[in-house]
C-alpha positions as CSV (number, residue, x, y, z in Angstrom):
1,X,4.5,27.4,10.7
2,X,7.6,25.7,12.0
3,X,7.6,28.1,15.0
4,X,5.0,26.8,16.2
5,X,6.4,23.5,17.0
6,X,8.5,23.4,20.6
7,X,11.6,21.1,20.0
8,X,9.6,18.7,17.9
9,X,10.5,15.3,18.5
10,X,10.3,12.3,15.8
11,X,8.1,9.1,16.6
12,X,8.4,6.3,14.6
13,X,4.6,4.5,14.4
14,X,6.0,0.8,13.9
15,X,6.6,-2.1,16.4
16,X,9.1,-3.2,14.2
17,X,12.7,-3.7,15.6
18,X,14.0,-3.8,11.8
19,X,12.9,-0.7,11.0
20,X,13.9,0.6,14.7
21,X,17.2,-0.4,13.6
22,X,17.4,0.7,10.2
23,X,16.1,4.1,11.3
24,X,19.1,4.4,14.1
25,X,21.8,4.0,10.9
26,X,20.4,7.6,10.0
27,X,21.4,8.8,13.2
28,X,18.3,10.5,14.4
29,X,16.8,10.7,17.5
30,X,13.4,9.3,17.7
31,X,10.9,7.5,20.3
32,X,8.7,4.3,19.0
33,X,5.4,5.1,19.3
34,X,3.2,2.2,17.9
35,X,0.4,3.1,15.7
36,X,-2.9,1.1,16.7
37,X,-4.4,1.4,13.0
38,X,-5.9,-1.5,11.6
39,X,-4.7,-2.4,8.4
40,X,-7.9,-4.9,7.7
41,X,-9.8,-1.7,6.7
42,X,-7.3,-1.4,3.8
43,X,-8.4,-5.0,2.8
44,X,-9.7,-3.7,-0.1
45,X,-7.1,-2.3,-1.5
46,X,-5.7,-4.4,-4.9
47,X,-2.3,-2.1,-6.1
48,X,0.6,-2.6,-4.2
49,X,1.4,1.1,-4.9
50,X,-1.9,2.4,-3.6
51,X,-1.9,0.0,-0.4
52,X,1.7,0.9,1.3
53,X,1.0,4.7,0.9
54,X,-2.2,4.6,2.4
55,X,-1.0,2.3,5.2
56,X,1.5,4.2,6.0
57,X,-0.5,7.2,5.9
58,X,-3.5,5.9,8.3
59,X,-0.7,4.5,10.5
60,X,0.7,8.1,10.7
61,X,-2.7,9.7,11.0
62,X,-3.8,7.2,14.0
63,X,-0.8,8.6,16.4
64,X,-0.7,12.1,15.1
65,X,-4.4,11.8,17.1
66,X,-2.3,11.0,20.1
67,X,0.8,13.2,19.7
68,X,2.5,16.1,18.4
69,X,6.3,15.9,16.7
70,X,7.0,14.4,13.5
71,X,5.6,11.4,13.4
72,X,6.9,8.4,10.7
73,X,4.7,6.1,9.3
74,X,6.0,3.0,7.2
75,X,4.4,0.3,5.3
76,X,6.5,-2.5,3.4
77,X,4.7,-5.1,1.2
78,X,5.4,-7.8,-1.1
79,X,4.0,-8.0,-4.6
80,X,3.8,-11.1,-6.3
81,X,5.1,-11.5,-10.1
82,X,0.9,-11.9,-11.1
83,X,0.4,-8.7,-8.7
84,X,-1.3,-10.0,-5.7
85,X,-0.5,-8.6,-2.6
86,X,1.8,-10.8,-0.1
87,X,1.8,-10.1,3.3
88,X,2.7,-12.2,6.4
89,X,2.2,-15.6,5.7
90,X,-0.4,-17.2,8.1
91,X,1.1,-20.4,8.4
92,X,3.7,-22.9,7.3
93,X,1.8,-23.8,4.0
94,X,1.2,-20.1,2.8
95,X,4.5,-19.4,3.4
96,X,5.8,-22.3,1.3
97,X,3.5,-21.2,-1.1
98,X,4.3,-17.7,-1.1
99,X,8.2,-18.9,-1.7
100,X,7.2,-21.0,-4.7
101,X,5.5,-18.1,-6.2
102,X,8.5,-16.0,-6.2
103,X,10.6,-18.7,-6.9
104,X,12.9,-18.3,-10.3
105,X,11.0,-14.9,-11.0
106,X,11.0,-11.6,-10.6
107,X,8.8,-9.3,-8.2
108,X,8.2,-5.7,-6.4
109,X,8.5,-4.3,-3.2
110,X,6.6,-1.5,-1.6
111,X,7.2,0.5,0.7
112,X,4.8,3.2,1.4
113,X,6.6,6.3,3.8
114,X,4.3,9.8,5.2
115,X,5.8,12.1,7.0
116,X,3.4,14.6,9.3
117,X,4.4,17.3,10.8
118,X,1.9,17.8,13.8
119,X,1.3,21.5,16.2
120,X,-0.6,19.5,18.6
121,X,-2.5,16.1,19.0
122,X,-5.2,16.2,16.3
123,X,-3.6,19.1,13.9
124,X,-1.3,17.8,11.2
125,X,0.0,21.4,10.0
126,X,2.1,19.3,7.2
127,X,2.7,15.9,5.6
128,X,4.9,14.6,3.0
129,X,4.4,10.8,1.0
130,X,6.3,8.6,-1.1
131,X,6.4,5.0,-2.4
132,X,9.8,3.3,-3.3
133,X,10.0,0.2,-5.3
134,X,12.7,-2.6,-5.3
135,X,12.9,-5.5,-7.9
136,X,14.3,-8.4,-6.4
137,X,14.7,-11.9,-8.6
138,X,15.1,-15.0,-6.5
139,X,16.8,-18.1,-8.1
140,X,14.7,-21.1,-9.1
141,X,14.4,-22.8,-5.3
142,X,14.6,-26.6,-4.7
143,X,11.5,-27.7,-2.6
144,X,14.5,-28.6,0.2
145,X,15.0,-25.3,0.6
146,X,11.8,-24.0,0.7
147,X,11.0,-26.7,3.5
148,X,14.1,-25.6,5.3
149,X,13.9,-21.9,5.4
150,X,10.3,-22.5,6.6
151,X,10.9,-24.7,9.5
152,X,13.0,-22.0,10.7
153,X,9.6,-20.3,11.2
154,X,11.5,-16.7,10.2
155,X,8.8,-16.3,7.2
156,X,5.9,-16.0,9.2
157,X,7.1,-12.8,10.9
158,X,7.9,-11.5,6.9
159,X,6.0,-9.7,4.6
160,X,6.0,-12.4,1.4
161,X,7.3,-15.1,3.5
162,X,10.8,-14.3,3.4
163,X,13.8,-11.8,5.3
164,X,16.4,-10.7,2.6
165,X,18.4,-9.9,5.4
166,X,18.1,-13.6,7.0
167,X,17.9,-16.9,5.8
168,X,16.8,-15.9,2.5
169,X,20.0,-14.1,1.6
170,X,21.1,-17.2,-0.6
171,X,17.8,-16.7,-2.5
172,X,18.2,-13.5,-4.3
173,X,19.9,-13.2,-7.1
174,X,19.3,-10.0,-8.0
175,X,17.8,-6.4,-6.3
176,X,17.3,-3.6,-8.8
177,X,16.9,-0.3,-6.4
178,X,17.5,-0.1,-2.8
179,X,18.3,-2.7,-0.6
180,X,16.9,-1.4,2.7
181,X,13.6,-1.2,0.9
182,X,13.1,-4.9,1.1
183,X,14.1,-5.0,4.9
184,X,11.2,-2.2,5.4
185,X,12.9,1.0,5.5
186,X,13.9,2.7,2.1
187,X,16.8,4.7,3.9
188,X,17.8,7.5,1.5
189,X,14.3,8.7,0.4
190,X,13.7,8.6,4.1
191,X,16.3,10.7,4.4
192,X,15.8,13.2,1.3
193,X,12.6,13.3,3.7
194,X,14.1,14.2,6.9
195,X,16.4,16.6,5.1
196,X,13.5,18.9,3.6
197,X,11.8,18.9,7.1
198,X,14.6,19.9,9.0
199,X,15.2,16.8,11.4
200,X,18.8,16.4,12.2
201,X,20.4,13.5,10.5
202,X,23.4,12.0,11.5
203,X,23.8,14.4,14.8
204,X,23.1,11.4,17.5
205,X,26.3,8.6,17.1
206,X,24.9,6.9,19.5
207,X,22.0,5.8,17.8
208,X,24.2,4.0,15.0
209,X,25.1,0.4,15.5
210,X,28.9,-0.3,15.3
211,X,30.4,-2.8,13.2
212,X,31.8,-5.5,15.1
């Protein structure tokens, strides 16, 4: 059914520029296309597990409507150590509580990844799924340091009030699984995913951020 699909190109349904960038270390061409599904209809939703997969799915299903290529839809959340979801903080306060219910413990993170192969706008002709999860344990955090890291304001722009790859760094003590995972793209299994499609990895240097 392949054949049926003129130079397919790859969209990537996210307005984030973490996973723009994460996605240009697999050296892939692909255009940002952002998804317009609203994830308040998912509200509903209690299991971590169950939530990023379906997000990501609905995401990918909303511009699949609109386009035809591969399109990429990605959903990162945090999951608390009591298993409440964490999203983006909606303020100062929840993100200084968020931080002090991860603090000295042990949580999950998400991410929920669909794949759709579509012929033409409306006609998904395949579609592939996964959820990866990372366990990251944060060290017991002095209330300066909450208050710090939040009047940076980075948390409210973070799933779970907090950027591994920021300010938080000095936080974690320990990730069990993969590190891009907690930044929002879990790169491998995105790329095991790309691989059994037949998009071309690592074909567009360009697209891959030097070290400096």
């Amino acid at each position: 059914m392949r054949e049926r699909l003129l130079l397919p190109k790859l969209y990537l349904a996210s307005a984030s520029p973490r996973r723009r960038q994460l996605l240009g270390l697999l050296g892939v061409e692909f255009t940002v296309l952002v998804s317009q599904f609203d994830e308040s209809s998912l509200g509903h939703l209690t299991d971590g597990r169950v939530y990023v997969q379906q997000a990501a799915l609905c995401k990918a299903q909303e511009v699949a409507q609109r386009q035809a290529g591969w399109i990429l839809g990605v959903d990162t959340d945090v999951v608390a150590p009591e298993g409440i979801i964490l999203g983006k903080p909606a303020d100062s306060a929840e993100a200084t509580q968020m931080l002090r219910s991860l603090s000295g413990k042990t949580h999950s993170v998400f991410s929920g990844v669909a794949l759709l192969t579509v012929a033409a706008p409306g006609e998904i002709i395949a579609q592939e799924l996964l959820v990866v999860e990372t366990r990251v344990t944060m060290a017991a955090l002095p209330e300066e340091a909450i208050a710090a890291y939040v009047a940076t304001g980075e948390p409210l722009d973070k799933a779970g009030g907090y950027g591994i790859q920021g300010g938080a760094m000095p936080f974690v003590t320990h990730i069990e699984g993969d590190p891009s995972n907690v930044i929002g793209l879990p790169l491998w299994s995105v790329a095991e995913l790309f691989s059994r499609a037949e998009i071309p990895l690592w074909r567009n240097p360009g697209s891959i951020p030097a070290s400096k």
